[in-house]
N, CA, C and O atoms as a printed pandas DataFrame, in Angstrom:
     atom_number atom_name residue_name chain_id  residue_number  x_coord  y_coord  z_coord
0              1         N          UNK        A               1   46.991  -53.867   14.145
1              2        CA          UNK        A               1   46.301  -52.886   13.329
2              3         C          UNK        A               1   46.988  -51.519   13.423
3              4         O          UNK        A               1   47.006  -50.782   12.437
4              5         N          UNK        A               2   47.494  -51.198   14.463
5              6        CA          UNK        A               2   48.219  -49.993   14.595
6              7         C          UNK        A               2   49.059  -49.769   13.314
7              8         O          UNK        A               2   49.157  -48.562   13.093
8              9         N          UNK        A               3   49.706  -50.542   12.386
9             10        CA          UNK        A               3   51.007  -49.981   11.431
10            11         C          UNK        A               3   49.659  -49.581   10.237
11            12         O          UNK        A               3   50.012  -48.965    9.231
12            13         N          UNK        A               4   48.826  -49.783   10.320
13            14        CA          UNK        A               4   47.867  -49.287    9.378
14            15         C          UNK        A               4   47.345  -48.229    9.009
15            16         O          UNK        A               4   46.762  -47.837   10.020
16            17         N          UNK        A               5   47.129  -47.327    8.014
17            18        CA          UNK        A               5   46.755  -45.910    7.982
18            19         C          UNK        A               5   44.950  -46.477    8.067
19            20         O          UNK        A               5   44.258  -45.503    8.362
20            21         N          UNK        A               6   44.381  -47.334    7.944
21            22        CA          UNK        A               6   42.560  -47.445    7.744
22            23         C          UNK        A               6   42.314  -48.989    7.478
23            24         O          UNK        A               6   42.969  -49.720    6.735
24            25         N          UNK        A               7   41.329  -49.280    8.179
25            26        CA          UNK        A               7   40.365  -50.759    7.915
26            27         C          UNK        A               7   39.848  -50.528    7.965
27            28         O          UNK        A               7   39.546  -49.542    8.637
28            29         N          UNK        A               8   38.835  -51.504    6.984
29            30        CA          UNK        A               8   37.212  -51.330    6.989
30            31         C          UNK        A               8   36.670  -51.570    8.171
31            32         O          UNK        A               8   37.458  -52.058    8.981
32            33         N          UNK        A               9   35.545  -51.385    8.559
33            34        CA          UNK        A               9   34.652  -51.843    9.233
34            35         C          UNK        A               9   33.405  -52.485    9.007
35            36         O          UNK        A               9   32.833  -51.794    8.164
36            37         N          UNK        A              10   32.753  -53.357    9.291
37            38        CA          UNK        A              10   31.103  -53.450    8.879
38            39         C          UNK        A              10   30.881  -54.209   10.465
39            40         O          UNK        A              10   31.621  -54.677   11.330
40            41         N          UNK        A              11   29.584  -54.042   10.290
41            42        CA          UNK        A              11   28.622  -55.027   11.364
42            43         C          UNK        A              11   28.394  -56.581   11.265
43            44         O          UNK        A              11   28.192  -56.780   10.067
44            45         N          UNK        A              12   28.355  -57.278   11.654
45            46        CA          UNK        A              12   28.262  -59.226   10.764
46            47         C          UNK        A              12   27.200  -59.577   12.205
47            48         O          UNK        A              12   27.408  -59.295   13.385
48            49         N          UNK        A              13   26.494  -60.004   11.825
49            50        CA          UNK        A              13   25.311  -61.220   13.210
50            51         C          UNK        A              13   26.257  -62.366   12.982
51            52         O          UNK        A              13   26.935  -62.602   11.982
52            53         N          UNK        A              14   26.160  -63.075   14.190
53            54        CA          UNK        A              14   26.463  -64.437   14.342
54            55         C          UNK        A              14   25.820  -64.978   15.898
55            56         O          UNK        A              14   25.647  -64.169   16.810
56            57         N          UNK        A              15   25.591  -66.034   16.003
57            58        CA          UNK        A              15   24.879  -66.896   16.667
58            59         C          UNK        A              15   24.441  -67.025   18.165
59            60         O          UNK        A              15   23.471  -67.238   18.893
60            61         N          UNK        A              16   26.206  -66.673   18.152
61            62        CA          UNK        A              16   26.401  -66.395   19.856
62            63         C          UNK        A              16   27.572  -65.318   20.203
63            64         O          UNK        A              16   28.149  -64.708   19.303
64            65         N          UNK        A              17   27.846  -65.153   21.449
65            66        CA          UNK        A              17   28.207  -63.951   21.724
66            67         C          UNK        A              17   29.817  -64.065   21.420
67            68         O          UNK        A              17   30.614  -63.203   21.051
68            69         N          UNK        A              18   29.992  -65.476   21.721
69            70        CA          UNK        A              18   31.710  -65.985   21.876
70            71         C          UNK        A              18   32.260  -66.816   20.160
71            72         O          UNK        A              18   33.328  -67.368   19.893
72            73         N          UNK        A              19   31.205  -66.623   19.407
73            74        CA          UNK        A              19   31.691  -67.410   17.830
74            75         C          UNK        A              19   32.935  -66.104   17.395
75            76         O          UNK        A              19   33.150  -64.950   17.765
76            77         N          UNK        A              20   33.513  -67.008   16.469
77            78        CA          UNK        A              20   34.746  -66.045   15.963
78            79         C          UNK        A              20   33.524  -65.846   14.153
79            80         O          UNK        A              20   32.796  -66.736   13.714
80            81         N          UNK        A              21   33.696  -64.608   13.606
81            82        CA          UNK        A              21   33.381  -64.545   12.777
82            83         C          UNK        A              21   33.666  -64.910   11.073
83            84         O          UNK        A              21   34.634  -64.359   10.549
84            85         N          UNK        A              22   33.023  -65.606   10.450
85            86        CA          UNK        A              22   33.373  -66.201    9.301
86            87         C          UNK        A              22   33.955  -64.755    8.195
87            88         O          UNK        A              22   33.321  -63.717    8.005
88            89         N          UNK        A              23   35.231  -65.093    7.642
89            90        CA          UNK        A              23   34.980  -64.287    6.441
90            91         C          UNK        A              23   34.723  -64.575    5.153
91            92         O          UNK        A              23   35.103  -65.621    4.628
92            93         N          UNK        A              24   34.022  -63.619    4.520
93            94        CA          UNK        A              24   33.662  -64.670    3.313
94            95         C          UNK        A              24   33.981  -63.313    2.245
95            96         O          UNK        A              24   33.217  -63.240    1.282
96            97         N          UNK        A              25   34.986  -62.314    2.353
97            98        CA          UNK        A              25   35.354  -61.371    1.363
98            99         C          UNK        A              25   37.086  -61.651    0.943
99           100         O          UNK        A              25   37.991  -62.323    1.437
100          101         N          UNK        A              26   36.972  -60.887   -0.040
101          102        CA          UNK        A              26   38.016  -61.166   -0.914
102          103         C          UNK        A              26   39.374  -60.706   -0.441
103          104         O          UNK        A              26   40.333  -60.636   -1.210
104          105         N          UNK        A              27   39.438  -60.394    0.845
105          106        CA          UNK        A              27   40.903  -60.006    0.915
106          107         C          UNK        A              27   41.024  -60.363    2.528
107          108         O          UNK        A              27   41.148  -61.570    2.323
108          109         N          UNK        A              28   41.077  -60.276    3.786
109          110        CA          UNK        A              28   41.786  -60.622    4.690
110          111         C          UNK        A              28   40.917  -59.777    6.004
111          112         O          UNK        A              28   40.700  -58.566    6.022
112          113         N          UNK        A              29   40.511  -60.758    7.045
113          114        CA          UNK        A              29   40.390  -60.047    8.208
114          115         C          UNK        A              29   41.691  -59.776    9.241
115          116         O          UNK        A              29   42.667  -60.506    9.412
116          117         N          UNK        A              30   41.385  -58.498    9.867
117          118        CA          UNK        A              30   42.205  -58.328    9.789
118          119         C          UNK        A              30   42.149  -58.377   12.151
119          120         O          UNK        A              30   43.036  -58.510   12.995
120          121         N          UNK        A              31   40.429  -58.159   12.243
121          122        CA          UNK        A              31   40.474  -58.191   13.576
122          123         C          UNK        A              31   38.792  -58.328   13.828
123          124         O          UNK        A              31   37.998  -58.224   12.893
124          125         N          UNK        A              32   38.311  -58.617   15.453
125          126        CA          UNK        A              32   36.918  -58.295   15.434
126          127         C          UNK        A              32   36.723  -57.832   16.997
127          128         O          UNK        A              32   37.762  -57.912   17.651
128          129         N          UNK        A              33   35.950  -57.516   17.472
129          130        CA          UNK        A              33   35.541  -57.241   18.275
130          131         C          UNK        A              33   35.344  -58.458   19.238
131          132         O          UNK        A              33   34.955  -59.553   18.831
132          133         N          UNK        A              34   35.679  -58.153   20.716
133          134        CA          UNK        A              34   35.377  -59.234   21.186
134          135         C          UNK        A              34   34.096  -59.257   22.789
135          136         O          UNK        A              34   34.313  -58.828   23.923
136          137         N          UNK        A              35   33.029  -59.821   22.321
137          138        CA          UNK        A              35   31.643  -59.420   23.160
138          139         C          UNK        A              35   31.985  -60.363   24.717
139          140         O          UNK        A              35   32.488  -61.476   24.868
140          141         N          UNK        A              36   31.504  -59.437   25.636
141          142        CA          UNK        A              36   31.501  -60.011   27.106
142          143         C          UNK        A              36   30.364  -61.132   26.994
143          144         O          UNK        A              36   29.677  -61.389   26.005
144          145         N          UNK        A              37   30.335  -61.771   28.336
145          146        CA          UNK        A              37   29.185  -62.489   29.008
146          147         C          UNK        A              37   27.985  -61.791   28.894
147          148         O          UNK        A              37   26.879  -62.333   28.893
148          149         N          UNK        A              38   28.196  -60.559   28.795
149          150        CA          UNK        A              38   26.829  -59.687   28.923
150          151         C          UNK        A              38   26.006  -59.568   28.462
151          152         O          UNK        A              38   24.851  -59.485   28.879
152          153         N          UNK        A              39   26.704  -59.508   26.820
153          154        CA          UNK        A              39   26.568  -58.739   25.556
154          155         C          UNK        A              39   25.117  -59.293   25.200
155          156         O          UNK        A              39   24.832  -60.427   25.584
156          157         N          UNK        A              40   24.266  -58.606   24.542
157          158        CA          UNK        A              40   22.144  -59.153   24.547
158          159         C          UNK        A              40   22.762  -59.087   22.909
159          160         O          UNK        A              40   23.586  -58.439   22.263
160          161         N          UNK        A              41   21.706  -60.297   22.696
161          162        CA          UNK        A              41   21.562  -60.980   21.324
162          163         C          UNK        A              41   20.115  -60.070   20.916
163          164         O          UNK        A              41   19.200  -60.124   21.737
164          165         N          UNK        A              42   19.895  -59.156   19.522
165          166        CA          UNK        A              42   19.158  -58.984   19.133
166          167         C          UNK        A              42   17.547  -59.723   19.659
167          168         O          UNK        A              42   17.289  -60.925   19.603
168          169         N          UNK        A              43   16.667  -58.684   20.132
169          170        CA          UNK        A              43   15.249  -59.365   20.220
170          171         C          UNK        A              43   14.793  -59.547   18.759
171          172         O          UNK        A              43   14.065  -60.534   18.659
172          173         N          UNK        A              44   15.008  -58.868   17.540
173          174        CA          UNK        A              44   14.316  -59.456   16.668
174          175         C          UNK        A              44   14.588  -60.861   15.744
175          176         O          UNK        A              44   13.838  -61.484   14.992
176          177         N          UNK        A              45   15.937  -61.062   16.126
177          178        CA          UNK        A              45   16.831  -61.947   15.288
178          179         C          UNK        A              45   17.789  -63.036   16.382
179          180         O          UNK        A              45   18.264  -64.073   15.917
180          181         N          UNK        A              46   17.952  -62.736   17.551
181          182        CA          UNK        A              46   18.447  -63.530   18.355
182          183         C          UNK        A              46   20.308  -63.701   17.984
183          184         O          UNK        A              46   21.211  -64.334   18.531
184          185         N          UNK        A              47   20.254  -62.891   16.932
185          186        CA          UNK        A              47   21.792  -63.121   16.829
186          187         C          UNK        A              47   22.716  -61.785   17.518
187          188         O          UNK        A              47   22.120  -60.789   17.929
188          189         N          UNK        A              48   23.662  -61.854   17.561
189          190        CA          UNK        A              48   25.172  -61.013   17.760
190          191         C          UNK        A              48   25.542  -60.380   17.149
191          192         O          UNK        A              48   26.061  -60.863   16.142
192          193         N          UNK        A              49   25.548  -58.978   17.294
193          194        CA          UNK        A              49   26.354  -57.902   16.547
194          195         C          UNK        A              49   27.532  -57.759   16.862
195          196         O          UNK        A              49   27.693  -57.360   18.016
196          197         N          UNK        A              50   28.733  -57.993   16.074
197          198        CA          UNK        A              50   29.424  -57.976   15.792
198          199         C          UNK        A              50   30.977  -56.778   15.055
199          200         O          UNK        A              50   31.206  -57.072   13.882
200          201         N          UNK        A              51   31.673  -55.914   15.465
201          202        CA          UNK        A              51   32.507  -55.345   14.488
202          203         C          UNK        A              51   33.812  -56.430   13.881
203          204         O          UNK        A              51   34.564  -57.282   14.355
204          205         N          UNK        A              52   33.607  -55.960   12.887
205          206        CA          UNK        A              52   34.594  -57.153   12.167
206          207         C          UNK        A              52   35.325  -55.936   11.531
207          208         O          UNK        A              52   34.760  -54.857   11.356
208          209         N          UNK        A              53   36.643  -56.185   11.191
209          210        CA          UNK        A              53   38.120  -55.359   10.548
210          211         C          UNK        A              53   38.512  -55.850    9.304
211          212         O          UNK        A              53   38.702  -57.065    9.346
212          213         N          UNK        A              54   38.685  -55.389    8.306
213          214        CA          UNK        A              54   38.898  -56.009    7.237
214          215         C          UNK        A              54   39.644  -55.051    6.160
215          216         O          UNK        A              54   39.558  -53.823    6.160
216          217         N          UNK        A              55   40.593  -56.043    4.994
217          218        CA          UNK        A              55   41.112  -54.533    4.331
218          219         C          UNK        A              55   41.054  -56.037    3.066
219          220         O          UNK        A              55   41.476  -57.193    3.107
220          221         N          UNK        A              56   40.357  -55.274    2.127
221          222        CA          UNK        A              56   40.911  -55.390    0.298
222          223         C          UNK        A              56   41.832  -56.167   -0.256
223          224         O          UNK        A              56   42.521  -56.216    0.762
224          225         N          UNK        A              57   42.483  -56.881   -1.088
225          226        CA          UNK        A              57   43.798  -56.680   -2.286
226          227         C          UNK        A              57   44.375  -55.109   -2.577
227          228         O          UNK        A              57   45.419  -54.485   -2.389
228          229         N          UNK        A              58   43.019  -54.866   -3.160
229          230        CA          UNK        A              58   43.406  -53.143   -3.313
230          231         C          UNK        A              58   43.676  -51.917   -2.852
231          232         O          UNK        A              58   43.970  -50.892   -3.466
232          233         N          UNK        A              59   43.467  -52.254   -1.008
233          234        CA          UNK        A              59   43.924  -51.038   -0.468
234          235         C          UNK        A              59   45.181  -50.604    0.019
235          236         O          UNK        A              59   46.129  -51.384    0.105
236          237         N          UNK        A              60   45.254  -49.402    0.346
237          238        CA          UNK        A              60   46.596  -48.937    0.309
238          239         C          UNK        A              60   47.358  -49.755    0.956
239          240         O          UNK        A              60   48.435  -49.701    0.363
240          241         N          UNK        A              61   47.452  -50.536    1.883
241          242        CA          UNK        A              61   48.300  -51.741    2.544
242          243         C          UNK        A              61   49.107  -52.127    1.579
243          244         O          UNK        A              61   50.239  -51.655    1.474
244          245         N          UNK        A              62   48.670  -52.946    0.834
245          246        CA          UNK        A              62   49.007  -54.026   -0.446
246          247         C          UNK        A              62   49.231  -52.907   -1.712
247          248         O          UNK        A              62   50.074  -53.268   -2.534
248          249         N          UNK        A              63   48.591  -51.616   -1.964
249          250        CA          UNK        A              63   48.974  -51.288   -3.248
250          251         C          UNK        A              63   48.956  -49.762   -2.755
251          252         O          UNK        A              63   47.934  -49.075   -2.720
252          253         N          UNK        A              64   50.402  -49.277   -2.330
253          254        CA          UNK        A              64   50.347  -47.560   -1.803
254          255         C          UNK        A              64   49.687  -46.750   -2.880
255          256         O          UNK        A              64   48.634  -46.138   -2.699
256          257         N          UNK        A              65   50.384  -46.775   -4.057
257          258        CA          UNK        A              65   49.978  -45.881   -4.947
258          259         C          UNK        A              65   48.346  -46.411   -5.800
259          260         O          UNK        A              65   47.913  -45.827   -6.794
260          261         N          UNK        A              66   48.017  -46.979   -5.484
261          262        CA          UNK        A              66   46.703  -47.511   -5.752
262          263         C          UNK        A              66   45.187  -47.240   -5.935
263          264         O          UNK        A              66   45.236  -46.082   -6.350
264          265         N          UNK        A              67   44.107  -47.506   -5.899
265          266        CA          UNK        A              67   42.918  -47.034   -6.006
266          267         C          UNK        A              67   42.730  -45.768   -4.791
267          268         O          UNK        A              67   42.218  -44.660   -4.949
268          269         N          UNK        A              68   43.432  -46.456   -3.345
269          270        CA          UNK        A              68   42.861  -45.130   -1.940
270          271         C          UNK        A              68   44.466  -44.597   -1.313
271          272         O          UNK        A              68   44.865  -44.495   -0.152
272          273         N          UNK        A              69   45.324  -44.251   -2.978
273          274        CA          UNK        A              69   46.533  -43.791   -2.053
274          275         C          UNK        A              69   46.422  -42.627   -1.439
275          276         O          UNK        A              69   47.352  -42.308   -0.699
276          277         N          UNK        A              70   45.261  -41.699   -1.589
277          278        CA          UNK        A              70   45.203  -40.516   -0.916
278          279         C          UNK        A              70   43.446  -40.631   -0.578
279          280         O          UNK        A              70   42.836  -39.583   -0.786
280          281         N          UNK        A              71   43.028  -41.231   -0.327
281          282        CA          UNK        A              71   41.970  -41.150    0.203
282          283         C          UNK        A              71   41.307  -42.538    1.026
283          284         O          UNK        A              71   42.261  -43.279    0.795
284          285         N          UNK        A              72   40.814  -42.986    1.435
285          286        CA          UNK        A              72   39.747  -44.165    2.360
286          287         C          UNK        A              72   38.650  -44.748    2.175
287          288         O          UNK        A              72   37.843  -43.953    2.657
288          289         N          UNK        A              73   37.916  -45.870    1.680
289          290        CA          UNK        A              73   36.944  -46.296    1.243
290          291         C          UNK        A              73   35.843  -45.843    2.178
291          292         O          UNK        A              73   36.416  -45.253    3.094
292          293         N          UNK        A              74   34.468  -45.836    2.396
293          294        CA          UNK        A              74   33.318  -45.327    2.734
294          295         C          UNK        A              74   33.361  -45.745    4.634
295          296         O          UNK        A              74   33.193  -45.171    5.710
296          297         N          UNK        A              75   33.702  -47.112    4.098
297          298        CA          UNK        A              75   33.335  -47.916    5.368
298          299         C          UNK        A              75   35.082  -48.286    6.175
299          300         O          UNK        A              75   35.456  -49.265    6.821
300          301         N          UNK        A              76   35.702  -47.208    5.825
301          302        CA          UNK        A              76   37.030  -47.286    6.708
302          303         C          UNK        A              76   37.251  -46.566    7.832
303          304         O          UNK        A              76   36.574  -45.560    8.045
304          305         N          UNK        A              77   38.152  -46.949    8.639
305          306        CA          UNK        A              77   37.777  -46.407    9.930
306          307         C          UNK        A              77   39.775  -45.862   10.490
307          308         O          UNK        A              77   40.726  -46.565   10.147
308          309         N          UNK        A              78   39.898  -44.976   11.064
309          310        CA          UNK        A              78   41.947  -44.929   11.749
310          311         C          UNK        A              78   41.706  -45.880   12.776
311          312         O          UNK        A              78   40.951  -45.773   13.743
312          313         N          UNK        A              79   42.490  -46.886   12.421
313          314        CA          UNK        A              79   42.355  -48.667   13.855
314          315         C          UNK        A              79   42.927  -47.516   14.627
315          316         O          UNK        A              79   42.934  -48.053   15.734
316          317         N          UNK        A              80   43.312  -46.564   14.790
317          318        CA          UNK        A              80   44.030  -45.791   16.634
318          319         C          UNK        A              80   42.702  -44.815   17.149
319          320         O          UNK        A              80   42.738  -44.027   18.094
320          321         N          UNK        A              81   41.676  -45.059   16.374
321          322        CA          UNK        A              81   40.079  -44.347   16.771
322          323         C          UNK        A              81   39.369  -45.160   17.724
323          324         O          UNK        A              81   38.658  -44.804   18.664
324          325         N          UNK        A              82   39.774  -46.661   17.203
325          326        CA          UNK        A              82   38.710  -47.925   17.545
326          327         C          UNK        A              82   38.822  -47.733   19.859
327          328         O          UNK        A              82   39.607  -47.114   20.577
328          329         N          UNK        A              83   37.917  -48.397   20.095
329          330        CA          UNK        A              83   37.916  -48.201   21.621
330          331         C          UNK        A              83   36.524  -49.167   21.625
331          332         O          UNK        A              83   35.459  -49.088   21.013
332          333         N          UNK        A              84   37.035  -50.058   22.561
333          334        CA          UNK        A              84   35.635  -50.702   23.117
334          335         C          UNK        A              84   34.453  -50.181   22.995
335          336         O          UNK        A              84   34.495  -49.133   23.639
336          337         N          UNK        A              85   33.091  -50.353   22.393
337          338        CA          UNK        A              85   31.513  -49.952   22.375
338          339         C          UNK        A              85   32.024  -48.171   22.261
339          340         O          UNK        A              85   31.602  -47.254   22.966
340          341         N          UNK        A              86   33.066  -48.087   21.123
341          342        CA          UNK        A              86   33.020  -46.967   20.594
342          343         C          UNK        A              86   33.189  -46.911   19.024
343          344         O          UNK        A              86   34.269  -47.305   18.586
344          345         N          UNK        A              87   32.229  -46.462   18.126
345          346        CA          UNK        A              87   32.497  -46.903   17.060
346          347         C          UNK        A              87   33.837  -46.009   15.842
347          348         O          UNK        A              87   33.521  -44.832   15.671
348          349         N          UNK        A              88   34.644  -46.263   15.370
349          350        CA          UNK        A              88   35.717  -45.956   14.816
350          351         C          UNK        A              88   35.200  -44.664   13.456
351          352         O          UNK        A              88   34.211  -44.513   12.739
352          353         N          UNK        A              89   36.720  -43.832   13.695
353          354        CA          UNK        A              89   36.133  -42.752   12.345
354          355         C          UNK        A              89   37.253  -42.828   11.703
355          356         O          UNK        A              89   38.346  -43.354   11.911
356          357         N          UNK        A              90   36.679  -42.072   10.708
357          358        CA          UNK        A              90   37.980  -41.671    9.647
358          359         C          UNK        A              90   38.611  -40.506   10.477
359          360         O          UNK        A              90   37.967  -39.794   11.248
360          361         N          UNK        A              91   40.498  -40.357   10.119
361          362        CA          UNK        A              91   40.784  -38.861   10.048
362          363         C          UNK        A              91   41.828  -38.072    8.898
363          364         O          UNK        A              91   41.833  -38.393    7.709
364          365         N          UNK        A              92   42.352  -37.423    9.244
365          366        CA          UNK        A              92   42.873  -36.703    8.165
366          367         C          UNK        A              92   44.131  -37.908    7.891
367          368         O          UNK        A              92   44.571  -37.930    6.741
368          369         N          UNK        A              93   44.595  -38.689    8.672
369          370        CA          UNK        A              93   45.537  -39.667    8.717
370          371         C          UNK        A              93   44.991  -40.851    7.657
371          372         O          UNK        A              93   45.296  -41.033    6.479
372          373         N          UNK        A              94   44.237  -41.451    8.372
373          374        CA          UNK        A              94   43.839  -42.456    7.200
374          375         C          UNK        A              94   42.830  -42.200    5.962
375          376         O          UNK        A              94   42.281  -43.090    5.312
376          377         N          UNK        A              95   42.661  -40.461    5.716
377          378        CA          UNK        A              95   42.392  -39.831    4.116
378          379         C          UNK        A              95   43.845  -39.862    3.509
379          380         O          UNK        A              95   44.008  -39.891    2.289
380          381         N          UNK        A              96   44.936  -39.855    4.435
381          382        CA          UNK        A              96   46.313  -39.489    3.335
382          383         C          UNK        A              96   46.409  -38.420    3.377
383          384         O          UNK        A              96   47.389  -37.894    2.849
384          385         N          UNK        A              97   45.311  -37.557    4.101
385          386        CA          UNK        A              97   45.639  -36.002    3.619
386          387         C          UNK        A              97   46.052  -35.074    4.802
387          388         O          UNK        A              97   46.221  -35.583    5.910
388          389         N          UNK        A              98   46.256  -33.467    4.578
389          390        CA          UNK        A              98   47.115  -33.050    5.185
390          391         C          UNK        A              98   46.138  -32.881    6.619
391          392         O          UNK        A              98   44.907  -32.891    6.592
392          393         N          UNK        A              99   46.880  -32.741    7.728
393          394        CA          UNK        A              99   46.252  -32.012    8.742
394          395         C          UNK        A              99   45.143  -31.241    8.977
395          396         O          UNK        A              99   45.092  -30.684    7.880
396          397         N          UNK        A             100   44.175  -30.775    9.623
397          398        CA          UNK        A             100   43.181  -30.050    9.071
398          399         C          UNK        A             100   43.331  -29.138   10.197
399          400         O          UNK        A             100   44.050  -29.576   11.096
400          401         N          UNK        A             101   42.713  -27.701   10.416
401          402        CA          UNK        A             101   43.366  -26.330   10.703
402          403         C          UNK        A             101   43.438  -26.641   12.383
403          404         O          UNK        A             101   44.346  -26.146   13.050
404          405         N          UNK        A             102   42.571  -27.359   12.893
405          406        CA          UNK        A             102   42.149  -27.691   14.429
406          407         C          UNK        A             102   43.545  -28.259   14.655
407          408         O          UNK        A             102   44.362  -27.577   15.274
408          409         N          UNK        A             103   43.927  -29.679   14.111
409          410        CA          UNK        A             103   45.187  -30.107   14.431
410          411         C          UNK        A             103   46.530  -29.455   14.269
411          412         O          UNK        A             103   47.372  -29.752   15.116
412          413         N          UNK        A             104   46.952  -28.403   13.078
413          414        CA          UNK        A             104   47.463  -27.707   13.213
414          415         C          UNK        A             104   47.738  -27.094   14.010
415          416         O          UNK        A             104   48.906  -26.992   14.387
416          417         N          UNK        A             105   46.517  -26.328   14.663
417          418        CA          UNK        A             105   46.512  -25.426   15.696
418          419         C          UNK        A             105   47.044  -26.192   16.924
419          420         O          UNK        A             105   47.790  -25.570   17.680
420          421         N          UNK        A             106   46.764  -27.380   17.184
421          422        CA          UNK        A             106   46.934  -27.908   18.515
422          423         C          UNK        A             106   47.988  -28.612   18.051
423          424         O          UNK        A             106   47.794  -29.763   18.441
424          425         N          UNK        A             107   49.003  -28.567   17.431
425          426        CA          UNK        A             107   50.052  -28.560   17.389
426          427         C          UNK        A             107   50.641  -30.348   16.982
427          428         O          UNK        A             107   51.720  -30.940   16.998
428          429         N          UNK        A             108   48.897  -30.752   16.571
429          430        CA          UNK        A             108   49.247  -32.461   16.666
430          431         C          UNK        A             108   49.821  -32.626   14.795
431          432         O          UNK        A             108   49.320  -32.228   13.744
432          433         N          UNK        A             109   51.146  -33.448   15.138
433          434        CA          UNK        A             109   51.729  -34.185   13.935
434          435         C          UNK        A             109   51.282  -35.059   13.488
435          436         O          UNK        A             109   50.830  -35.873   14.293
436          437         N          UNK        A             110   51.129  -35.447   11.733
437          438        CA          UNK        A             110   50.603  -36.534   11.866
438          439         C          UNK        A             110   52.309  -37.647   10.980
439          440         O          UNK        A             110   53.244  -37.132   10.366
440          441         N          UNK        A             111   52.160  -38.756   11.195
441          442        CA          UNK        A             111   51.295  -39.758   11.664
442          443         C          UNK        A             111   51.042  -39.580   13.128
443          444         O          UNK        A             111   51.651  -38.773   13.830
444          445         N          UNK        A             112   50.013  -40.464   13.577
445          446        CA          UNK        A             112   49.616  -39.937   15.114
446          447         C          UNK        A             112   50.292  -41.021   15.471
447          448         O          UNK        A             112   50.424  -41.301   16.663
């Protein structure tokens, strides 16, 4: 995931803590999260929460100049954000856009 400027993210239940998750969208997983021995299955539903990674046909991967060549779908996340039971953000990197005045200042280049 690292050569990537953004993947989606969403949440998926599944059964148990150790199932690999089904995909059932139109373009490619790309990674998921992977739950300990520990991990508690929903009390209301008994299933597994899940982060699942995923990217489009249409996103910038597959088509630079395309629908998100300068910007990131809703539910995209920079894969160099992601961190164990930490949930992933956007940044000025995977918007396409320039630096913003904080990073400037601290002198960070992008790509990161």
């Amino acid at each position: 995931m690292n050569g990537l400027d953004y993947v989606r993210q969403s949440l998926d239940r599944l059964p148990t803590h150790k199932a690999k998750p089904a995909y059932h969208r139109d373009g490619r997983m790309i990674g998921y999260a992977i739950l300990g021995p520990g991990a508690k299955a929903s009390h209301a539903s008994g299933t597994f929460r899940r982060r699942v990674f995923w990217l489009l046909p249409h996103d910038r991967d597959s088509q630079p100049d395309g629908l998100y060549a300068k910007s990131a779908p809703a539910e995209a996340v920079d894969p160099r954000t992601l961190e164990p039971r930490v949930k992933g953000y956007k940044t000025e990197r995977s918007e396409d856009g320039p630096p913003s005045r904080a990073m400037q200042e601290l002198g960070i280049q992008l790509p990161l």
